[in-house]
N, C-alpha and C positions, 0 to 999 in steps of 0.2 A: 485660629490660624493653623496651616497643617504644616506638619514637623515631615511630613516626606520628603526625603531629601530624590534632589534631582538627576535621574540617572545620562551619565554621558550619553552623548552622538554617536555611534558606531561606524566608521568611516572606512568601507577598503577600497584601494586604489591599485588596479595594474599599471604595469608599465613606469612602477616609481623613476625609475634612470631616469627618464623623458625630463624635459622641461618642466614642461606642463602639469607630470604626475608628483617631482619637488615641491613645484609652486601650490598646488593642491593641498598634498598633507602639511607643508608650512604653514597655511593660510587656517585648517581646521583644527591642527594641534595651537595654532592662538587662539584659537574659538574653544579650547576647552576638552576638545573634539578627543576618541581615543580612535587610533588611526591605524589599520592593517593595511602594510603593505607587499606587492607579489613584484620580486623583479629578478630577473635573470645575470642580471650586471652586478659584481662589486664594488662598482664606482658613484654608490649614495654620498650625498652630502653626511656630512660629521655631525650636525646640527641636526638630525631627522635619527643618526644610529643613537646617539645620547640623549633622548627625549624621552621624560619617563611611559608617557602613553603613546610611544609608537612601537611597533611589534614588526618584524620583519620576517612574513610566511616563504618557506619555503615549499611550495603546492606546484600538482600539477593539476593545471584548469579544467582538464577532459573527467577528473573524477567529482566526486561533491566536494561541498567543503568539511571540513571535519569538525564532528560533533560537538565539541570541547571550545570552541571559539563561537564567543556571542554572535548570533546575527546581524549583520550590519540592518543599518537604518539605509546607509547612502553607497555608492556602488558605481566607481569610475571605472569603465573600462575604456583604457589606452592603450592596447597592446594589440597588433594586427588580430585580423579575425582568422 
């Protein structure tokens, strides 16, 4: 049996304010999920700022991502083009 343990889901989501992008990392941080989020608004739920594996980026999108943050696996973008 292999003792490798299993490493998280890497989840980033723009546009977390949205509905949609709440309901999102809600739904992946119960999946276990670690969850980066990019949002312009300070009005996130309480339940998403106090969660041990959610991270709140503050990035501007036009540059890369920065080196130092795992590459996601998964990759919601909500936030106009």
């Amino acid at each position: 049996m292999s003792a490798l343990k299993k490493q998280k889901t890497h989840v980033l989501i723009t546009h977390l304010a949205s509905f949609l992008g709440a309901q999102l990392a809600k739904s992946y941080l119960d999946q276990n999920c670690a969850v980066f989020g990019i949002s312009s608004s300070a009005h996130l739920p309480a339940h998403l700022l106090a969660h041990p594996d959610f991270t709140l980026l503050d990035l501007d999108l036009s540059q890369p991502l920065p080196t130092h943050l795992p590459p996601p696996d998964i990759i919601f973008h909500l936030g106009p083009i």
